[in-house]
Structures are given as structure tokens and as C-alpha cells.
N, CA, C and O atoms as a CHARMM CRD file, in Angstrom:
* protein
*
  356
    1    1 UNK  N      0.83200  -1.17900   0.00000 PROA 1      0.00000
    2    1 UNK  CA     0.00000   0.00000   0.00000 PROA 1      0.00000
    3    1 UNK  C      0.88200   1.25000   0.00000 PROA 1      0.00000
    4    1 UNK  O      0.55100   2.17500  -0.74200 PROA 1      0.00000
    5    2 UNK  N      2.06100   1.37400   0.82300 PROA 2      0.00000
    6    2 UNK  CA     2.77100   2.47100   0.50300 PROA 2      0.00000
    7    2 UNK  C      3.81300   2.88900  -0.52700 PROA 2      0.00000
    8    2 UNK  O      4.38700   3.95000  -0.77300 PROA 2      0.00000
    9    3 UNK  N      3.84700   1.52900  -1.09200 PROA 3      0.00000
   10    3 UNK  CA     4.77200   1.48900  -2.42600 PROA 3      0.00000
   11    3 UNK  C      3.58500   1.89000  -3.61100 PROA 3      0.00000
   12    3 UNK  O      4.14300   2.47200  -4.54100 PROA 3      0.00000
   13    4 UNK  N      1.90100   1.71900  -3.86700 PROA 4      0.00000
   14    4 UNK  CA     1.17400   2.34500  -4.70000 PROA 4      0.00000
   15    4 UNK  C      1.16400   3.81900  -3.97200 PROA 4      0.00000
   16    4 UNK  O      1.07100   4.70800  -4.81900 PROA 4      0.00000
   17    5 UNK  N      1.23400   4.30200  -2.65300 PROA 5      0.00000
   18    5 UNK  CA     1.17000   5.64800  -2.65000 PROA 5      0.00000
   19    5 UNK  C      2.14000   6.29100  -3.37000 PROA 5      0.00000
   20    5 UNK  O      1.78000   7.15300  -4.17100 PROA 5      0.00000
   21    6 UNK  N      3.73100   5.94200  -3.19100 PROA 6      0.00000
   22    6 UNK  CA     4.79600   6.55300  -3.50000 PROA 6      0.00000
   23    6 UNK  C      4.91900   6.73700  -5.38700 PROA 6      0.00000
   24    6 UNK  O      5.27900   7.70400  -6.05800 PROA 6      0.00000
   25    7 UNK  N      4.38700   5.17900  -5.85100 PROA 7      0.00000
   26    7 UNK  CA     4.21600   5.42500  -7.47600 PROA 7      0.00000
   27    7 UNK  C      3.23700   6.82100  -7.76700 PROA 7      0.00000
   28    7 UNK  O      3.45500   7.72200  -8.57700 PROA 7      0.00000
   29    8 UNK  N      2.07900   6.67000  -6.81000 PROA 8      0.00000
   30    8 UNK  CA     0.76300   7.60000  -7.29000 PROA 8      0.00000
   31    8 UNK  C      1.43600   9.02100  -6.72500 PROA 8      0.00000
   32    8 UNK  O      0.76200  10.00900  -7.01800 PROA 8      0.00000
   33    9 UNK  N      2.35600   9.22400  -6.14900 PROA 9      0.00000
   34    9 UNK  CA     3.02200  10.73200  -5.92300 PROA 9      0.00000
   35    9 UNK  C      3.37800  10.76300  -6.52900 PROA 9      0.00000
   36    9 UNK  O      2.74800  11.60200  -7.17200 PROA 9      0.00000
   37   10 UNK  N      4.52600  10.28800  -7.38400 PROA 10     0.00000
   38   10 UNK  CA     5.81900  10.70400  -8.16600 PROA 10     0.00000
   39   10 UNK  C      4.72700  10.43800  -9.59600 PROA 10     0.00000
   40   10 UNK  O      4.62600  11.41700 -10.33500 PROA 10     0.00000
   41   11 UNK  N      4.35000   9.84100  -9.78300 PROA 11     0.00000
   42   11 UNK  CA     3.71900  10.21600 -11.30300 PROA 11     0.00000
   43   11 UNK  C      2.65800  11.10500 -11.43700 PROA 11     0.00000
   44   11 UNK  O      2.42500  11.64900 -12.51700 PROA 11     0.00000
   45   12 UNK  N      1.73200  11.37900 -10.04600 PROA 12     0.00000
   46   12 UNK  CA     1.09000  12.36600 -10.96100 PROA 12     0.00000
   47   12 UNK  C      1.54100  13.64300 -11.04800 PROA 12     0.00000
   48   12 UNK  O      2.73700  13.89100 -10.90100 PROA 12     0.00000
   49   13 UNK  N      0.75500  14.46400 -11.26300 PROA 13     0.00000
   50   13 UNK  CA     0.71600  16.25600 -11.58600 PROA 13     0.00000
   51   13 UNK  C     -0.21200  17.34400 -10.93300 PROA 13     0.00000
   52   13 UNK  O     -0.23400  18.55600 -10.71700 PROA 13     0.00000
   53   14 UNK  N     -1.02300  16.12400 -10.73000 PROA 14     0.00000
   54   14 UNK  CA    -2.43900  16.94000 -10.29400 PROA 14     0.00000
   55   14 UNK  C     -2.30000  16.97500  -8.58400 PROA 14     0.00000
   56   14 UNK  O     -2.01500  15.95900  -7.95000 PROA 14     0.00000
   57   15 UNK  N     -2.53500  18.24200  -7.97100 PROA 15     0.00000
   58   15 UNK  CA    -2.09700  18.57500  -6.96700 PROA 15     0.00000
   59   15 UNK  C     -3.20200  17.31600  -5.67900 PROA 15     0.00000
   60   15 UNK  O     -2.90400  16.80200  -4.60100 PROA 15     0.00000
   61   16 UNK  N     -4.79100  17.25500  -6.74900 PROA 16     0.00000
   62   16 UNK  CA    -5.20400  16.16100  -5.71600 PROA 16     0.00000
   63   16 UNK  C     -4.79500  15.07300  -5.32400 PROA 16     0.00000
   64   16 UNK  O     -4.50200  14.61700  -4.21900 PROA 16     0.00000
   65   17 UNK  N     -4.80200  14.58500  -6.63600 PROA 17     0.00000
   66   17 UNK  CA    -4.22400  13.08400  -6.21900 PROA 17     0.00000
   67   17 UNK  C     -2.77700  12.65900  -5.75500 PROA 17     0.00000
   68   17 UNK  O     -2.35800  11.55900  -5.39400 PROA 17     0.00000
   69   18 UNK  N     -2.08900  13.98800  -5.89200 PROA 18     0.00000
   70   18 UNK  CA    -0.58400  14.14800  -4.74500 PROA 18     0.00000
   71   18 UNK  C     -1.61100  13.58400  -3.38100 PROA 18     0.00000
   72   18 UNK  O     -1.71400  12.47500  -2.85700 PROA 18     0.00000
   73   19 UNK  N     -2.28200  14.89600  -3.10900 PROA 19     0.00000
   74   19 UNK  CA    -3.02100  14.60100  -1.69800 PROA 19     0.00000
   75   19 UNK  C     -3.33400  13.07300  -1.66700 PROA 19     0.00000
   76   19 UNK  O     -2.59000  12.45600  -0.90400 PROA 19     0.00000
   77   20 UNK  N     -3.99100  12.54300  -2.13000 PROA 20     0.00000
   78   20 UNK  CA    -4.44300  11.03400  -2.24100 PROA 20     0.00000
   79   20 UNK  C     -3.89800  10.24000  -1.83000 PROA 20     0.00000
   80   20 UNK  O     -4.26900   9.48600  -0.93100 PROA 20     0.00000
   81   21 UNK  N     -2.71300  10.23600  -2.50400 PROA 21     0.00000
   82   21 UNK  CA    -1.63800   9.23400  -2.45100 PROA 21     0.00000
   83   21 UNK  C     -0.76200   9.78300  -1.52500 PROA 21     0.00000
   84   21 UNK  O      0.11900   8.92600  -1.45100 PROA 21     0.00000
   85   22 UNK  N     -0.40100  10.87800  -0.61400 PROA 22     0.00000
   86   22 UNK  CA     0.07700  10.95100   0.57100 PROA 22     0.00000
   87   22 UNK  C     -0.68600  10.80800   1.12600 PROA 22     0.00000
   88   22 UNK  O     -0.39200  11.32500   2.20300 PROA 22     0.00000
   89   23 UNK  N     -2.00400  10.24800   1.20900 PROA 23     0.00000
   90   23 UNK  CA    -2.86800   9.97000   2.58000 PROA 23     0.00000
   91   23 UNK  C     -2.48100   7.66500   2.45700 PROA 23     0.00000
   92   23 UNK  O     -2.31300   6.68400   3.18200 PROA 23     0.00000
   93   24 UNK  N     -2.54200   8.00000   1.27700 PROA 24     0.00000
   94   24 UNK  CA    -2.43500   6.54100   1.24200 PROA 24     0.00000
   95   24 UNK  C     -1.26000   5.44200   1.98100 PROA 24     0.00000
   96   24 UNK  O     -1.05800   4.44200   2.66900 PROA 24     0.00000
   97   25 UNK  N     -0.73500   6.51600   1.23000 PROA 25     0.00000
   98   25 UNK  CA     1.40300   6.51500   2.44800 PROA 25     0.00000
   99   25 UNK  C      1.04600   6.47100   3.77300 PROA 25     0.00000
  100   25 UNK  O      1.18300   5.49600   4.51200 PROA 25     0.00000
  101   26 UNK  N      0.40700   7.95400   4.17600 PROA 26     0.00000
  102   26 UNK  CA     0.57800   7.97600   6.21000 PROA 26     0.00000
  103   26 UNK  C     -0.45100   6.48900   6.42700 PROA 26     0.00000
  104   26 UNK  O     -0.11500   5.62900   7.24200 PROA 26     0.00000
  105   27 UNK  N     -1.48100   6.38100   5.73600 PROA 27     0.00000
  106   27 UNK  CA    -2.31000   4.90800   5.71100 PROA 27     0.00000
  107   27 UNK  C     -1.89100   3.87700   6.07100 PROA 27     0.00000
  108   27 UNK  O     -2.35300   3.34200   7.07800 PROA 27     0.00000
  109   28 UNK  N     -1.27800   3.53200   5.62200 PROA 28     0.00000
  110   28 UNK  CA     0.28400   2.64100   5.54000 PROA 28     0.00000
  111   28 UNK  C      0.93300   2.36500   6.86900 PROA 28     0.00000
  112   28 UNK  O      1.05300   1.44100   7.67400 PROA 28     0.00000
  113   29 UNK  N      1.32400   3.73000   6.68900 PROA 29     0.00000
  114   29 UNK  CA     2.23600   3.47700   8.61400 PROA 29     0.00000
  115   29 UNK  C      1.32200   3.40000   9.26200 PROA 29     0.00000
  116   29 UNK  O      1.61700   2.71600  10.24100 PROA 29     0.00000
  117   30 UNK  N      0.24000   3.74300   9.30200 PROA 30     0.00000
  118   30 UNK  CA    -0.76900   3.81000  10.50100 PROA 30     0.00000
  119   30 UNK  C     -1.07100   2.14500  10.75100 PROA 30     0.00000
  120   30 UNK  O     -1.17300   1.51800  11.80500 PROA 30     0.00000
  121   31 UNK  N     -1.16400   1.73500   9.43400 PROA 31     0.00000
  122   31 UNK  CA    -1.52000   0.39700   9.71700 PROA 31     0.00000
  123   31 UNK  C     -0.87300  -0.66300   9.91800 PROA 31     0.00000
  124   31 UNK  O     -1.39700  -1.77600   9.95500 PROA 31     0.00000
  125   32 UNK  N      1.16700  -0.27600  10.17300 PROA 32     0.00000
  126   32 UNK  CA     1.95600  -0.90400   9.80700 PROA 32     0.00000
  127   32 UNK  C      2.60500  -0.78700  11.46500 PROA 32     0.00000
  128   32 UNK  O      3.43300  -1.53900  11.97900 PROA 32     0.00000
  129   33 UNK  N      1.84800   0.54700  12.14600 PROA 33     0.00000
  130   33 UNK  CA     1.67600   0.54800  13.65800 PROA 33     0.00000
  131   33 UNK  C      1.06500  -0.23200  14.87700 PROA 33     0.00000
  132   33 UNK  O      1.53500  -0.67600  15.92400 PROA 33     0.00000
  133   34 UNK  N     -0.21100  -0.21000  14.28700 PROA 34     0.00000
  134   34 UNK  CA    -1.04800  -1.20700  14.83500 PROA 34     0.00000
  135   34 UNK  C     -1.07600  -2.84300  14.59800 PROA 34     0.00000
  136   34 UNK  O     -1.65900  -3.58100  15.39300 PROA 34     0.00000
  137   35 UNK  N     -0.42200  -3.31300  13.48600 PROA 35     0.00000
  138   35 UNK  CA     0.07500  -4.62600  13.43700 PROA 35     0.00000
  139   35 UNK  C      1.42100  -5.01500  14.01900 PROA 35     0.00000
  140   35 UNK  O      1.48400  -6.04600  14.68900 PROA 35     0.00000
  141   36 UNK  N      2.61100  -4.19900  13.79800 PROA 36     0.00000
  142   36 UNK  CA     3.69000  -4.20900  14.91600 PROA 36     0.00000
  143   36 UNK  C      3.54100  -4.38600  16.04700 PROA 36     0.00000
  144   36 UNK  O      4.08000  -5.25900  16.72600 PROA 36     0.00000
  145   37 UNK  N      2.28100  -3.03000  16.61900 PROA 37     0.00000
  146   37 UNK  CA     1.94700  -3.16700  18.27100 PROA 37     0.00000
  147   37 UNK  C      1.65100  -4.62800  18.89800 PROA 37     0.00000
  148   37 UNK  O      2.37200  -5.23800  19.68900 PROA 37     0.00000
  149   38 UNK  N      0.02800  -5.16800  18.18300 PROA 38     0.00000
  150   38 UNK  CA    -0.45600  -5.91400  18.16700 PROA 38     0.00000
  151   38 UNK  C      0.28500  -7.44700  18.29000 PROA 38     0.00000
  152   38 UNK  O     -0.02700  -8.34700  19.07000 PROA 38     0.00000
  153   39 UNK  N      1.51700  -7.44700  17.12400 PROA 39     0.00000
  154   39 UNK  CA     2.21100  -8.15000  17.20000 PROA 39     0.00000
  155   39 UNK  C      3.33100  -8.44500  18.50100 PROA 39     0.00000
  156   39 UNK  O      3.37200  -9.46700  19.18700 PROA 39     0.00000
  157   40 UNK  N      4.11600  -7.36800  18.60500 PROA 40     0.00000
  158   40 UNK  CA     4.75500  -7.71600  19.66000 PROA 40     0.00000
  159   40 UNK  C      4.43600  -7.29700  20.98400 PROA 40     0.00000
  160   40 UNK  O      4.90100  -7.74100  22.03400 PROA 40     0.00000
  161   41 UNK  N      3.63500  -6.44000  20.82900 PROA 41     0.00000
  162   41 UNK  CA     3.65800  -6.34200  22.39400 PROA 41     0.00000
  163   41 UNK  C      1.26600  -6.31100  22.50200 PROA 41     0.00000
  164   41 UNK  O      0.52800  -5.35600  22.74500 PROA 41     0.00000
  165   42 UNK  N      0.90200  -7.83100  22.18100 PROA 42     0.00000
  166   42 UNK  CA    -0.57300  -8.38500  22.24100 PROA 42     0.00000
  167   42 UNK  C     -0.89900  -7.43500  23.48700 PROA 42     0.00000
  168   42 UNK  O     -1.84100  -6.64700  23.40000 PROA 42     0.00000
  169   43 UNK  N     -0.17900  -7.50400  24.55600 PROA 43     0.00000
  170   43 UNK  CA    -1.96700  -6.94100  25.77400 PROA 43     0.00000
  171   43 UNK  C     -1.51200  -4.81700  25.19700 PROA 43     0.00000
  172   43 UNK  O     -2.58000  -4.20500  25.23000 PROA 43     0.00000
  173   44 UNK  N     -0.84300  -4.27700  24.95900 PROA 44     0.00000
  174   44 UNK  CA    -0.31400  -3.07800  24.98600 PROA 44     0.00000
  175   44 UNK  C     -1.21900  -2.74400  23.58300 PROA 44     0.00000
  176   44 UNK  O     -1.50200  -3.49200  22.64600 PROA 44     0.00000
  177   45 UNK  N     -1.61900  -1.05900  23.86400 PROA 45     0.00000
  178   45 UNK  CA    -2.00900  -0.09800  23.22000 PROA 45     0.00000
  179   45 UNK  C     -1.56400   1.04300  22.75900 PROA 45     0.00000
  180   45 UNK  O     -2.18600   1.98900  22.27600 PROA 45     0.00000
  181   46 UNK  N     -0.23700   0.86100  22.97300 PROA 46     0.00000
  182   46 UNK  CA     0.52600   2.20600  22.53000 PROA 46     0.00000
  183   46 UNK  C      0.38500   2.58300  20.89000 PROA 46     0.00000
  184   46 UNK  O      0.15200   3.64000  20.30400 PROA 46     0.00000
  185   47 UNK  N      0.61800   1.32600  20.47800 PROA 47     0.00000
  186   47 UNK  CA     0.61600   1.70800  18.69100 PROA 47     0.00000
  187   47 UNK  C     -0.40600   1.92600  18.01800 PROA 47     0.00000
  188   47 UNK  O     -0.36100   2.21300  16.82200 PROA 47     0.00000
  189   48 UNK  N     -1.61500   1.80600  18.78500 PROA 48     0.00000
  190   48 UNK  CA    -2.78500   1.86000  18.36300 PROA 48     0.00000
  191   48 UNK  C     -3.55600   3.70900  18.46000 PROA 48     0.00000
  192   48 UNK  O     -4.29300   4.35400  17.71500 PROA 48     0.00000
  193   49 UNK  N     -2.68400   4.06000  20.17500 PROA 49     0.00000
  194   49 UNK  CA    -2.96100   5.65300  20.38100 PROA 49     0.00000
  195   49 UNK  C     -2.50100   6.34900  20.00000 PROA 49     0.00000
  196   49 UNK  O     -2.86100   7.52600  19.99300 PROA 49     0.00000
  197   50 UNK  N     -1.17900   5.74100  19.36700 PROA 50     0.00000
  198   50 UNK  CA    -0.32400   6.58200  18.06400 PROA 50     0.00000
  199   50 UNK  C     -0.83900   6.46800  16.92900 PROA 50     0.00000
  200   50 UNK  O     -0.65400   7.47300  16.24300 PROA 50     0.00000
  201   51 UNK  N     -1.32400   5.78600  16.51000 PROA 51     0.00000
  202   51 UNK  CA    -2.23400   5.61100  14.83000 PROA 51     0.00000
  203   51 UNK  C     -3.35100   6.68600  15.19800 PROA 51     0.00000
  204   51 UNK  O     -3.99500   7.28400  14.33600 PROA 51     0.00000
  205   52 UNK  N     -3.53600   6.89300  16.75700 PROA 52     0.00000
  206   52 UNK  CA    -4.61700   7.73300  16.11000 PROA 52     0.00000
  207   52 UNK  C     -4.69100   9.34800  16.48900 PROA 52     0.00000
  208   52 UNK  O     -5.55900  10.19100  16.26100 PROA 52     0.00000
  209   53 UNK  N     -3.14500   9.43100  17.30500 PROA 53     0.00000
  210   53 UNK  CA    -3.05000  10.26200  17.24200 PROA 53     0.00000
  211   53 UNK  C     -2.77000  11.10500  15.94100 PROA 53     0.00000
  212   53 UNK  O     -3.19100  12.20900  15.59400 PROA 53     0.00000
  213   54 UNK  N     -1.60900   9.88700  15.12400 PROA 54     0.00000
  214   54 UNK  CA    -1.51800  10.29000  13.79300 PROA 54     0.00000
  215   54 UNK  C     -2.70700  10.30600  12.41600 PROA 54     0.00000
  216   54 UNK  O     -2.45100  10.59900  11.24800 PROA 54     0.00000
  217   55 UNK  N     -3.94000   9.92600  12.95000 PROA 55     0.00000
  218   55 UNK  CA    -4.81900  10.13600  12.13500 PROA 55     0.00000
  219   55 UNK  C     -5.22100  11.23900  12.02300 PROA 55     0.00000
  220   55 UNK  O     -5.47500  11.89500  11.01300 PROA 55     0.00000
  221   56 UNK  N     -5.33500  11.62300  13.73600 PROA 56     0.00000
  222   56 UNK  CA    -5.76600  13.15300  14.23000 PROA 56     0.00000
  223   56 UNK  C     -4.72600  14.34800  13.24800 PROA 56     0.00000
  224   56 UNK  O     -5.06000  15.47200  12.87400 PROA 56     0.00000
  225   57 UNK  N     -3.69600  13.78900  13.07000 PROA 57     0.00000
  226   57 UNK  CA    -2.39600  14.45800  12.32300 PROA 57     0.00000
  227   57 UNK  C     -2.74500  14.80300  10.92100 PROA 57     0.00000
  228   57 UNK  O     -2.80100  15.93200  10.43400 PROA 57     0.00000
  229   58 UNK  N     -2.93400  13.85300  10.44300 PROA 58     0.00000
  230   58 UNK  CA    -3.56200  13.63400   9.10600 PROA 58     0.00000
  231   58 UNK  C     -4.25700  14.14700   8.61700 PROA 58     0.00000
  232   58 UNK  O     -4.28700  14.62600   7.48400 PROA 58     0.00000
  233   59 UNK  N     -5.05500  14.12000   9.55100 PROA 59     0.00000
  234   59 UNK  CA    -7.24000  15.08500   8.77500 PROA 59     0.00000
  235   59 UNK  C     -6.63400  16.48400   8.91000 PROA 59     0.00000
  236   59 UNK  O     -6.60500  17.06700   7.82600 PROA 59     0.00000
  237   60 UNK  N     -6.02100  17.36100  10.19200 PROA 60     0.00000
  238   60 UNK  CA    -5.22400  18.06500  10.03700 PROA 60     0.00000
  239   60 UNK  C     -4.65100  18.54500   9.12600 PROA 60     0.00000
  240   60 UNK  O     -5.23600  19.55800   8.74100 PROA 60     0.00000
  241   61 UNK  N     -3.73500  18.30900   8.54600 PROA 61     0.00000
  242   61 UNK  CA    -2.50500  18.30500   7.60600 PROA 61     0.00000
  243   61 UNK  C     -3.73400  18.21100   5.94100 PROA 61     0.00000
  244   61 UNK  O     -3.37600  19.02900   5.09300 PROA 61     0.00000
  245   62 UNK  N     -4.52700  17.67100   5.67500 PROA 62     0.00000
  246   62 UNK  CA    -4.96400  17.48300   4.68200 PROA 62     0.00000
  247   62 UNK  C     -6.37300  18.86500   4.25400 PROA 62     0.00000
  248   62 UNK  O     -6.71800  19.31000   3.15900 PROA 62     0.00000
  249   63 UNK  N     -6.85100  19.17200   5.61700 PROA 63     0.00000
  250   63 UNK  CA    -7.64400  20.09100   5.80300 PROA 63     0.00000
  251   63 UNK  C     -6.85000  21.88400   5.07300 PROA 63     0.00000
  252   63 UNK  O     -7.28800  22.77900   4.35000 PROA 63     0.00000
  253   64 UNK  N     -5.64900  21.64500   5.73300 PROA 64     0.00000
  254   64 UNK  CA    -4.81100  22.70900   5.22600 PROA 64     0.00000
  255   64 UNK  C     -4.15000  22.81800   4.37300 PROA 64     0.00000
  256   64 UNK  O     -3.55200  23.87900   4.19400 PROA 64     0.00000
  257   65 UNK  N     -3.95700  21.32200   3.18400 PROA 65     0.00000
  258   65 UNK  CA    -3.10300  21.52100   1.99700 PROA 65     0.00000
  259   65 UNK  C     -4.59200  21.99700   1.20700 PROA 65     0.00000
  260   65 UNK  O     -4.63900  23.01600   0.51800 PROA 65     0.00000
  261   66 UNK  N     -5.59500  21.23700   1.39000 PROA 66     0.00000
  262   66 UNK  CA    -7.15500  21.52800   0.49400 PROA 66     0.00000
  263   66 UNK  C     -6.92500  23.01300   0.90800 PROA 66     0.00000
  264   66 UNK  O     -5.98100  23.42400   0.23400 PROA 66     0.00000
  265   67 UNK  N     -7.21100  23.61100   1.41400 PROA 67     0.00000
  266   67 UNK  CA    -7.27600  24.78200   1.83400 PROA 67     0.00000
  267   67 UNK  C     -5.89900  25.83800   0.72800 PROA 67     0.00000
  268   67 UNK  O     -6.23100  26.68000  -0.10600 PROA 67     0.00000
  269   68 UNK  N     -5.12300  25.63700   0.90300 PROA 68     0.00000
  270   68 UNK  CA    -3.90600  25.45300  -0.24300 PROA 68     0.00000
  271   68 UNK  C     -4.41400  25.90300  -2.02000 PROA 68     0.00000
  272   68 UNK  O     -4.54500  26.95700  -2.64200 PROA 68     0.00000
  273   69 UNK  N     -4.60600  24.22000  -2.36400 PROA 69     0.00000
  274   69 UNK  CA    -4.70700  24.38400  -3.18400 PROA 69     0.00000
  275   69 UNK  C     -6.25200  24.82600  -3.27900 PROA 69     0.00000
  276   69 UNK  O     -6.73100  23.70700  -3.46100 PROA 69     0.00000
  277   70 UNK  N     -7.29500  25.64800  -3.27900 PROA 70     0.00000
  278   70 UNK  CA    -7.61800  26.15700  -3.34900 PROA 70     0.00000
  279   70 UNK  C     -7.46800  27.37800  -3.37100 PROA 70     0.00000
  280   70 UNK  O     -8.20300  28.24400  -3.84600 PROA 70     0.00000
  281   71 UNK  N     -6.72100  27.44100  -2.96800 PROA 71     0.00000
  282   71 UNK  CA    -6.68500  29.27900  -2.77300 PROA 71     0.00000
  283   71 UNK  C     -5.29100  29.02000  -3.97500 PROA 71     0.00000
  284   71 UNK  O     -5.12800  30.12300  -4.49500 PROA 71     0.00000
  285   72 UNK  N     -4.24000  27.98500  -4.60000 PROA 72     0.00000
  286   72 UNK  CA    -3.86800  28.31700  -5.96100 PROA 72     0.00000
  287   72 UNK  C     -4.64900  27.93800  -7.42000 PROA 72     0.00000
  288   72 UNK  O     -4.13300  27.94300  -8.53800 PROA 72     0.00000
  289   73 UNK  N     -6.13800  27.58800  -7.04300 PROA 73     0.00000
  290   73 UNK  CA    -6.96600  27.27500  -8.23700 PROA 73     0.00000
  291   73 UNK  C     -7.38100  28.89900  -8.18900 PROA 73     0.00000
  292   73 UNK  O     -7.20200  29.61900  -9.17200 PROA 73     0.00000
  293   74 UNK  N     -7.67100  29.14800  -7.55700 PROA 74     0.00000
  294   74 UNK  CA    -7.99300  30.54700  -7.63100 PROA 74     0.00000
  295   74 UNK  C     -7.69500  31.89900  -7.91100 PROA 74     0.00000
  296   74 UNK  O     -8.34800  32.89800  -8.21200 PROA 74     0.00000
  297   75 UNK  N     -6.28100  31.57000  -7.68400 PROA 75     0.00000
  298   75 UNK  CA    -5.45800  32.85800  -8.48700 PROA 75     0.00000
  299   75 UNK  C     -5.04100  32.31900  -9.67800 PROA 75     0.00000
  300   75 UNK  O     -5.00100  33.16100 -10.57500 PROA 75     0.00000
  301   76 UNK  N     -4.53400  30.58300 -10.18400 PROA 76     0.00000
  302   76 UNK  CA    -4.26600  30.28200 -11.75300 PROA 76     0.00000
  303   76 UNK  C     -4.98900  29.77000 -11.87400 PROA 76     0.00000
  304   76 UNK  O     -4.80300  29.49300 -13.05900 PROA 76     0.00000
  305   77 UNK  N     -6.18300  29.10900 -11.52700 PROA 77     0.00000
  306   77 UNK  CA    -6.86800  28.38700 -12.35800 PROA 77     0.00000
  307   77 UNK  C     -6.45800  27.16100 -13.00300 PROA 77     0.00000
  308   77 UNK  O     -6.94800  26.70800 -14.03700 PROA 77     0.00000
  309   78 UNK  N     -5.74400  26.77500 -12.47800 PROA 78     0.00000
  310   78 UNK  CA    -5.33600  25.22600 -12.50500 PROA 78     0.00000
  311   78 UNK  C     -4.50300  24.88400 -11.31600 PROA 78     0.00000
  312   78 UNK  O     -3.86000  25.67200 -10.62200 PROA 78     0.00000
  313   79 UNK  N     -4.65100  23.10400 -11.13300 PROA 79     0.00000
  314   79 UNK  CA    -3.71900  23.07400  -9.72600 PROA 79     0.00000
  315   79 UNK  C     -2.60700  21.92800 -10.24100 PROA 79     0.00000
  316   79 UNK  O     -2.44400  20.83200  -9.70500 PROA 79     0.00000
  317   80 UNK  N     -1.85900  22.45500 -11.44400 PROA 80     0.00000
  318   80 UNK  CA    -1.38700  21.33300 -12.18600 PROA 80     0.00000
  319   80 UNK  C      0.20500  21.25300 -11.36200 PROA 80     0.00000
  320   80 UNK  O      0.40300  22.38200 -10.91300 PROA 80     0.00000
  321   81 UNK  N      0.78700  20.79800 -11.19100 PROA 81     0.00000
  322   81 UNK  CA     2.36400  20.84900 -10.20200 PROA 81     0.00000
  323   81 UNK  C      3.44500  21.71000 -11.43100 PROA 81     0.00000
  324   81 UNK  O      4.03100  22.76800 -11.20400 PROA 81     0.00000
  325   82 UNK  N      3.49100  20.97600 -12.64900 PROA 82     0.00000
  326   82 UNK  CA     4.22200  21.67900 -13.74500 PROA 82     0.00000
  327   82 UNK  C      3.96400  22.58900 -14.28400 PROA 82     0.00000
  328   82 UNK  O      4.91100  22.97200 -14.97100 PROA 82     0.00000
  329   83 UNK  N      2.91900  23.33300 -14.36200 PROA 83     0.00000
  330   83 UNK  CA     2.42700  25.40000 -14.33800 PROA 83     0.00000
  331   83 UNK  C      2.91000  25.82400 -13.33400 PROA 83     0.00000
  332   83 UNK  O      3.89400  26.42500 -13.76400 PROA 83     0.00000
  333   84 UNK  N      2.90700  25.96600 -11.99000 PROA 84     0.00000
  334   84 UNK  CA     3.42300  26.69000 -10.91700 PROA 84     0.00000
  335   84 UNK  C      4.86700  26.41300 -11.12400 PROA 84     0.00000
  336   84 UNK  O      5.48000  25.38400 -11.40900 PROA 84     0.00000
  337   85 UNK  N      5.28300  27.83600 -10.85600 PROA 85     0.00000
  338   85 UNK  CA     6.52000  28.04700 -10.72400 PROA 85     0.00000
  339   85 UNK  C      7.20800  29.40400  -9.94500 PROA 85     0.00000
  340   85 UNK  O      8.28700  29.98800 -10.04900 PROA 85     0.00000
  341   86 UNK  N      5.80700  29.60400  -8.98400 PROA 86     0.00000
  342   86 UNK  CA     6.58000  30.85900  -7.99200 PROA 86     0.00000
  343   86 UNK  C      5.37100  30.21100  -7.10400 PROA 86     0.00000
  344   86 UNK  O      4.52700  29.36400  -7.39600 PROA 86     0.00000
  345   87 UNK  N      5.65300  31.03700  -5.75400 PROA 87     0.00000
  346   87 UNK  CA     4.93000  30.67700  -4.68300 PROA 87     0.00000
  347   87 UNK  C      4.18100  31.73900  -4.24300 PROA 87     0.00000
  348   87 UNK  O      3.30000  31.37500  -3.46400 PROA 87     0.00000
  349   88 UNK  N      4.20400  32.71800  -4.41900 PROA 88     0.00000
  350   88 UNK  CA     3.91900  34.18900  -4.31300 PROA 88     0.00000
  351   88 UNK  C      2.55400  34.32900  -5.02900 PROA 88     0.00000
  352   88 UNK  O      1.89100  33.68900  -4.21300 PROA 88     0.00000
  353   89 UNK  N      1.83800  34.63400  -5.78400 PROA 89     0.00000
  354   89 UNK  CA     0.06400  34.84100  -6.70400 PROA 89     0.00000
  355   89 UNK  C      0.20700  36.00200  -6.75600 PROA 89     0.00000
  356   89 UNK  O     -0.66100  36.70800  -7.27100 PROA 89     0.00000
């Protein structure tokens, strides 16, 4: 699952499905937390309050790139990665 996120970053263009596929990645560890935990240490919950703290991280972090690219559809009118080329509008 985090090896299709990392393909679906590096090939696309389109600023969403960047987003997508870095949710798909943190996905990944989250779930690569809770099977570690689970695994080695069965009665313990630590990896599980970290998955969700890092979920809490996540919705976060994704709330404010949307937020982002919106506000660069709006001054160019496209949110393509290869048109931008200043950071400034």
C-alpha cells in the first residue's frame, strides 16, 4: 500500500491526487503501527494511540493543503504541479 502511494506521488501532476496518495502513504504506517503493536507487544495499546493520534495528524494536515490548493486554483486556475513556478500569486 505504501509502495502504490509513492508510485501515485511521483507520477502524478495533479495537486489532488498528490493529496491522495500521501494519505495513502501515512495509511500505511498507521496500519503498519497497529500490526507491529499488536504483534509484539498483544496486551499493549501504545501503537494503536499513536495511529490515532496520527490520524488526528492527518485530517489536520490534509484540511490545510485543500485549503492550499484552493486558494492556488484561484489565483491560476489550474492546480497542475508543472504550471506553478513561484509561490507568491
Amino acid at each position: 500500500m505504501f509502495a502504490c502511494g509513492v508510485y501515485g506521488f511521483i507520477t502524478r501532476k495533479n495537486m489532488i491526487a498528490m493529496l491522495v496518495s500521501l494519505e495513502l502513504m501515512l495509511n500505511a504506517v498507521d496500519i503498519n503501527f497497529v500490526v507491529f503493536n499488536r504483534y509484539l507487544f498483544p496486551g499493549a495499546f501504545e501503537g494503536m494511540f499513536f495511529t490515532l493520534f496520527a490520524i488526528a495528524i492527518a485530517a489536520a494536515e490534509t484540511a490545510l493543503a485543500i485549503a492550499i490548493i484552493i486558494n492556488i486554483f484561484r489565483a491560476e486556475k489550474n492546480i497542475d504541479v508543472r504550471n506553478l513556478d513561484k509561490m507568491k500569486f
